[in-house]
N, C-alpha and C positions, 0 to 999 in steps of 0.2 A: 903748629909746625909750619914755620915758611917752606915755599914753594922747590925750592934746590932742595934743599935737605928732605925734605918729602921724596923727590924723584932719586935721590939717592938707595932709601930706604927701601922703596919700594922695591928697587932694581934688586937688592939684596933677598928682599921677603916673595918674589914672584916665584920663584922655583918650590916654594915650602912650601907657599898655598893652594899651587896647582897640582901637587902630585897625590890627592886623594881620587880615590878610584869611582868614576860615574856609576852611577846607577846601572842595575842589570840592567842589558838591551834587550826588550821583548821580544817571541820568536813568531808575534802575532803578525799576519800581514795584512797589511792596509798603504793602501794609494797615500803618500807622499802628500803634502799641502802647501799652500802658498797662502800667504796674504787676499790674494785676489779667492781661493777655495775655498777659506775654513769652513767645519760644517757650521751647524746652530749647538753652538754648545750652551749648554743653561746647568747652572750648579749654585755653590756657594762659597763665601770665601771664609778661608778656615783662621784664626785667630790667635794660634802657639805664640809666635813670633811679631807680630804688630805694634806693640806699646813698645818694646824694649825693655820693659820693667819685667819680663820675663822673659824664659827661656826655655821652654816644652816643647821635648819631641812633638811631632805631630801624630797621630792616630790612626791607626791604619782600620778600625772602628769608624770613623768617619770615612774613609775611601767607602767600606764595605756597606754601608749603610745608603750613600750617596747612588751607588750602581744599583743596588738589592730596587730601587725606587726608579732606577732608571735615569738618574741624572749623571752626564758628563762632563762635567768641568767643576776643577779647585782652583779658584785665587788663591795665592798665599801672599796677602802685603806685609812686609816684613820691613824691619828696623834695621838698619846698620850695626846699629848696637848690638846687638844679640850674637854677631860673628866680630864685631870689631871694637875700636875704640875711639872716640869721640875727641880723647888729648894726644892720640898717633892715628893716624887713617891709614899707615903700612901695614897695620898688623890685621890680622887676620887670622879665626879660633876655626882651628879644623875640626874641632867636637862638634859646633852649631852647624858647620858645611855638611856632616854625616847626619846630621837631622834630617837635611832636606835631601840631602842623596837617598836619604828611605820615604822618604812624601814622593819624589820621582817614583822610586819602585812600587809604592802603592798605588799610586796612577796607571802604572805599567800594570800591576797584577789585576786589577779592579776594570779598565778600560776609563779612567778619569783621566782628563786631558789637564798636566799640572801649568798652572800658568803662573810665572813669579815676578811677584810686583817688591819694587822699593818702595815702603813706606814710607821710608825715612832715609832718605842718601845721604853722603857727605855735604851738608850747606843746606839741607832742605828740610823740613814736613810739614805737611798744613798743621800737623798740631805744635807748636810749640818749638816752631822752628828758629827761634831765636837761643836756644841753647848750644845751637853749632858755631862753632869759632869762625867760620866765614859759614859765607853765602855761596849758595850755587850759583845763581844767576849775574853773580857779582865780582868773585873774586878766583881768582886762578888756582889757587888751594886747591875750593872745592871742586872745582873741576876735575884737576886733576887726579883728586882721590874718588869721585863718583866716575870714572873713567877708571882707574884701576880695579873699584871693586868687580864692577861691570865685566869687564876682561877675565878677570878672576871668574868670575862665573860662566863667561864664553867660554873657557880653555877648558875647563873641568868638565863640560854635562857637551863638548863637541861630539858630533854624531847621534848623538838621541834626537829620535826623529821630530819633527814639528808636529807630527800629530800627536804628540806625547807631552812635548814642552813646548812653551811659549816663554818669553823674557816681557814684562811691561816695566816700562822705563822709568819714571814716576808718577807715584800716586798723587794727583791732583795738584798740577801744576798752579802756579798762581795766575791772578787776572792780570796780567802785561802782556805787551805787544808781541805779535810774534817774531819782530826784528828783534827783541831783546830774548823771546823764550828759544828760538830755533835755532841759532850757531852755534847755543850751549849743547841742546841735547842732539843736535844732528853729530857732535865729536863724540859724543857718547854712543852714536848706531854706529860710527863710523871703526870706535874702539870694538864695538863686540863683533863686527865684521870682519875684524882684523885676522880675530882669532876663529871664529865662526858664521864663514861668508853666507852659510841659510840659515841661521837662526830666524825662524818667525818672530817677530817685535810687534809690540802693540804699545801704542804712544794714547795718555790720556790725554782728553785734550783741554787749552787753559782755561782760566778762571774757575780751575778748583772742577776740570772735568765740562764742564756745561759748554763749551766753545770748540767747534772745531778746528784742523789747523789744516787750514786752506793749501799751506808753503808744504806742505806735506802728503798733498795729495800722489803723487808724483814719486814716493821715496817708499815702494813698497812696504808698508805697513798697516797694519791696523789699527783702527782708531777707537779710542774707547769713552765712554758716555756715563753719566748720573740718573738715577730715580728717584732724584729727593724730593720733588715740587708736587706741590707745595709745601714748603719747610712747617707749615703751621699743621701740617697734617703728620708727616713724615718724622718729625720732633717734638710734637708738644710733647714739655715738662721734660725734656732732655736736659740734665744740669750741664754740658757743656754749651748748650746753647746763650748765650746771655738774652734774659726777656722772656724762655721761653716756658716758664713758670708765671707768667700774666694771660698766656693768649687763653681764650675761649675754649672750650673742649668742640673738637671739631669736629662738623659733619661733612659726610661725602654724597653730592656734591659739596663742596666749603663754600660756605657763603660767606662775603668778606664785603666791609666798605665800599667796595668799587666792584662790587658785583660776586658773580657765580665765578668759581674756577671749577671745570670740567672736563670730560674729556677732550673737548671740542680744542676748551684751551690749554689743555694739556700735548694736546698733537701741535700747536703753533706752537709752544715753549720748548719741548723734549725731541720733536722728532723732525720739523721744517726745517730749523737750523740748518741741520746737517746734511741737509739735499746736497749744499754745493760742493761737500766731499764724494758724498753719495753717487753723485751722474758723474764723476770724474771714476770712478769704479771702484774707492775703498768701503771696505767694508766695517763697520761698525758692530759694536757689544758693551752691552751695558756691564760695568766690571763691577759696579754697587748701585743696590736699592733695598728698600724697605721700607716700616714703619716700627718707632721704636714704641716699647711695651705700653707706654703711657695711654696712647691712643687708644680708642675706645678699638676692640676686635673687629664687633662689624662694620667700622668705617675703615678700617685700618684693610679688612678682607676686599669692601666694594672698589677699594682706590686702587687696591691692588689688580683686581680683575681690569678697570681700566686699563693702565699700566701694560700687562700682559697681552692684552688685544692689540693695543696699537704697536707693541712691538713682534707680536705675532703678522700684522699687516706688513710690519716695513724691513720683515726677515730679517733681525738683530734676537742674539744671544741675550745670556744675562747670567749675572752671576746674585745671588741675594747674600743680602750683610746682614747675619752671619746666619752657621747652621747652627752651634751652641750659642745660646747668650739673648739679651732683650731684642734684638729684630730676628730671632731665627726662628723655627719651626718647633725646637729642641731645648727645651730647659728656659723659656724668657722672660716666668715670673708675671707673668699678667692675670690680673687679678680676675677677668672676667670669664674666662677658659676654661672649661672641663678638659681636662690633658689627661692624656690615654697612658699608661706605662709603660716602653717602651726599651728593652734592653737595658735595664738600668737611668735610662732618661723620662722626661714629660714631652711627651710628644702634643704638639697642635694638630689634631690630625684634619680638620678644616685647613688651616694654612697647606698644608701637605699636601692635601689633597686639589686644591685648586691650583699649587703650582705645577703637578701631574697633569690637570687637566691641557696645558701649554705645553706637554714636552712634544707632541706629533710637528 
C-alpha cells in the first residue's frame, strides 16, 4: 500500500478502530507514576499474541497465578498481525483489540502492571522481518502505519493509569546508529502523545535490546534491557539459533577459548553499559531473560542467580521469557526436573522458587 493511499484509508478506518470500550478503570488507589518512579516490577512475558501464527485470548489463570506468587508485572510482545494486516496496515480486528482490553482488566483485577510491547510492527521484527512490504527504519509506509497503530492504541486504553499500563515501543530494535534508529521511533512517542500526553513508554534499546540510547536520556522514558549473555548458556541447542546445536553443553561459570565468563564479566557486559543512561536519571528493566530448556537445569538455575543479584544491586525490574513454554517456570519440558503438579500445569518449583527469593 503506498504512502497516500495508506493515509487515506487510515483517515477512514480511525473512528472504527477507536470506539471499543477501554478496560474497567480499577477503584484501587495508588500514587500515579512517571518514568523517573516506576516501582521494581519483576514478572513474565505472556506469549497468546507473539508469533502472529496465533491468536489466543490471554489468561486470566496467568494474571492469577503471577499475583498468588507475588509477582507484578506482564509483558505482552505481540504481533501486528494478530489485530491487523500485513497487505493493508489500515485495517484493524476489533475482536484481537477485546483480547487485550481483558489482559488490561486482569492486570487491573490481580494488581499486574500490563506492559504492551510490538513484537512485530509495521516494517519490523527481529524474527523474520523481511516478510513486511517495507521497512520501519527505511521507508515512510512503515512508518506511517507503526505510527497509526500506535495511536490506535493511545486513544483506546487513554486514562488507565500508568501504574496499570505501560506501551513499549519495539521489541528489539536493530544494531544501527541512533541517528538512523531515533527520528523513526521518537514520531512514534510523539504519535502516542498525541493522543495520550502521560502514557508511560518504555523504549528498548538497539542492537537487539543490548545498547542503550543515550539521545534518549532526556525524553522521559524508560529504557529497556536483555539477559541473554551468554548466548552459549542462555541458548544452547535452541533450533532458531544457527550453530547452536555444535556448542558444548555449558557450565556456569562458562568456560570458553578466551577464558571464564562470570559474574564479574557479566556486570561489565549487562549492567556498565548502561551507567551513561543511568547517572543521567532513566530508569531501566529487563523486558527479557532466561535460559532455554536445553541447558542443563543447574547451570541454567546458577546463571540465573547471578543474573538476579546484580540486578538486584543496580535496582532494575525484570520480566522472564516466558511463564508457559521452554524458558518458563510452567510446562518447559526439560528433561532433568522433577515438576510438581500444579493447577493443571508442571511447575519448576526450584525456578519458582529462586525467582521469589528476588522479589523484596
Amino acid at each position: 500500500m503506498r504512502r497516500r493511499t495508506f493515509i487515506k484509508a487510515t483517515a477512514a478506518s480511525t473512528v472504527l478502530a477507536t470506539t471499543g470500550l477501554p478496560a474497567c478503570k480499577t477503584s484501587q488507589k495508588v500514587p500515579e507514576i512517571t518514568a523517573s518512579t516506576i516501582p521494581m516490577w519483576k514478572g513474565f512475558n505472556l506469549l497468546e499474541k507473539f508469533s502472529g501464527q496465533t491468536n489466543e485470548p490471554f489468561r486470566e489463570s496467568d494474571f492469577a497465578m503471577m499475583a498468588d506468587w507475588g509477582f507484578n508485572f506482564a509483558r505482552l510482545p505481540m504481533s501486528y498481525w494478530t489485530w491487523g494486516d500485513v497487505n493493508d496496515w489500515s485495517k484493524i480486528d476489533e475482536a484481537t483489540l477485546k483480547h487485550i482490553d481483558q489482559a488490561i482488566a486482569y492486570g487491573q483485577k490481580y494488581g499486574v502492571h500490563v506492559n504492551l510491547n510490538f513484537h512485530r510492527a509495521p516494517g519490523y521484527c527481529i524474527n523474520r522481518g523481511e516478510l513486511e512490504p517495507y521497512q520501519l527504519f527505511e521507508d515512510e509506509e512503515a512508518q506511517d502505519a507503526t505510527r497509526f497503530h500506535w495511536r490506535t492504541f493511545a486513544k483506546r486504553y487513554k486514562g488507565i493509569p500508568n501504574y496499570e499500563l505501560s506501551f513499549d515501543l519495539l521489541n528489539e530494535p536493530p544494531n544501527i546508529s541512533e541517528e538512523q534508529h531515533n527520528p523513526v521511533m521518537l514520531s512514534v512517542i510523539e504519535a502516542i502523545r498525541d493522543a495520550d500526553p502521560d502514557r508511560l513508554i518504555v523504549a528498548d534499546g538497539i542492537a537487539v535490546g543490548r545498547k542503550p540510547i543515550v539521545g534518549f536520556a532526556d525524553k522521559g522514558l524508560v529504557q529497556s534491557t536483555r539477559g541473554y549473555d551468554p548466548m552459549r548458556v542462555s541458548h544452547h541447542r535452541a533450533s532458531w539459533i544457527p550453530g547452536s546445536d555444535t556448542w558444548s553443553v555449558p557450565d556456569w561459570p562458562l568456560t570458553t577459548d578466551e577464558g571464564t565468563v562470570d559474574q564479574v564479566v557479566l556486570r561489565k557486559r549487562l549492567i556498565e553499559p548502561w551507567q551513561a543512561v543511568v547517572d543521567q536519571g532513566v530508569k531501566v528493566h529487563v523486558g527479557e531473560w532466561g535460559a532455554y530448556n536445553q541447558t542443563p537445569h543447574d547451570v541454567a538455575l546458577a546463571w540465573m542467580e547471578d543474573l538476579l543479584q546484580l540486578w538486584q544491586e543496580a535496582g532494575w525490574g525484570w520480566a522472564l521469557w516466558n511463564l508457559r513454554g521452554s524458558f518458563g517456570v510452567l510446562d518447559s519440558e526439560r528433561s532433568d526436573v522433577e515438576y510438581e503438579e500444579y493447577q493443571g500445569h508442571k511447575l519448576d518449583r526450584k525456578m519458582l522458587t529462586l525467582l521469589q527469593n528476588y522479589l523484596a
